[in-house]
C-alpha positions in Angstrom: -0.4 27.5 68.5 -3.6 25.8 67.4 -3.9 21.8 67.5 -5.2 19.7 65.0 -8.6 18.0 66.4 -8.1 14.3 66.5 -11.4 12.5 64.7 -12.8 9.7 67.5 -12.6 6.6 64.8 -15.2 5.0 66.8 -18.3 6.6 65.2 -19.2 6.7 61.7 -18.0 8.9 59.7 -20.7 11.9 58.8 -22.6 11.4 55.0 -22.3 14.7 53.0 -25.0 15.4 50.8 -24.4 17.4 47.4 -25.8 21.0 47.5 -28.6 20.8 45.3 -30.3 17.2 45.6 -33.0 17.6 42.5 -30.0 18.6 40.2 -30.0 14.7 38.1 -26.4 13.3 37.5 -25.5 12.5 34.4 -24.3 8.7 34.1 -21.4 8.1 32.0 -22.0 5.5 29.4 -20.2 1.8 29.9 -19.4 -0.5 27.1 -21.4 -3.4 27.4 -18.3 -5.5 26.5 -16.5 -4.3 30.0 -19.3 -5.7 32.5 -19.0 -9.8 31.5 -15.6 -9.9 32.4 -14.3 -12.4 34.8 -13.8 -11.6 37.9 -10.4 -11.4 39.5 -9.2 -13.6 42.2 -9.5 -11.9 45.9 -6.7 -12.0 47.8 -6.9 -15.2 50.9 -9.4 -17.3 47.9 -6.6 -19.2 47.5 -5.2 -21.8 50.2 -1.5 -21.5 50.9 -0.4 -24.9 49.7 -2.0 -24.2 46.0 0.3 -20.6 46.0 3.4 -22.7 46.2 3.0 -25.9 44.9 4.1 -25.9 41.2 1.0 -27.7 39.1 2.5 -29.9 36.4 0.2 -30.5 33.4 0.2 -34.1 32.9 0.5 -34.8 29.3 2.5 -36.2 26.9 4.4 -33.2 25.8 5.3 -32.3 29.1 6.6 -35.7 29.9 8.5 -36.6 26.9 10.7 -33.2 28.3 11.2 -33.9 31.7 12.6 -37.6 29.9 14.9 -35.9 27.6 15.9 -33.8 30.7 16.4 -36.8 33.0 18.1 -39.0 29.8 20.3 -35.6 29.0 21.6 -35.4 33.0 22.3 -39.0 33.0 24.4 -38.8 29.8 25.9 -35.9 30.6 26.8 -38.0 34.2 28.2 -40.7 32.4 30.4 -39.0 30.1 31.8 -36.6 32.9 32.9 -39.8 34.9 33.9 -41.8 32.3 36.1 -38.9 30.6 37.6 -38.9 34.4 38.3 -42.7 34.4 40.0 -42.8 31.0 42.5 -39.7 32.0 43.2 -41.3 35.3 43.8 -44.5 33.5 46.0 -42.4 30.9 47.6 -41.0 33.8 48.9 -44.0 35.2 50.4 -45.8 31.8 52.7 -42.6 31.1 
């Protein structure tokens, strides 16, 4: 039974060189349109904090919502425990 060789990691690896150097290779054409693009974020550019920490625009669109929100869970509130206090009041006249 024959074992595989283990490569030793430690060296570099060897550089192959094509069979026949002179032959030219012929380079694919890129759209010009493909090489101005933005690049993309690496992973670790980042710090942790900005990865988890939700960033609210601050205008006046996105306030005006978070005040209906706020004035909708607050009316909602006061209904819920104003509908109990009338049917516990109703409760105790019958």
């Amino acid at each position: 039974m024959t074992h595989a060789r283990i490569p030793d990691f430690s060296q570099p690896a060897p550089v192959r060189t094509p069979a026949a150097p002179s032959v030219a290779r012929r380079r694919i054409p890129v759209d010009p349109r493909y090489l101005n693009l933005p690049n993309e974020p690496v992973p670790g550019e980042i710090e942790p904090w900005q990865a988890v920490t939700p960033v609210r625009p601050d205008t006046a669109h996105s306030r005006s919502l978070r005040f209906l929100d706020t004035a909708g869970e607050l009316l909602a509130a006061a209904f819920i425990i104003g509908g109990g206090m009338v049917l516990t009041g109703l409760a105790t006249l019958l």
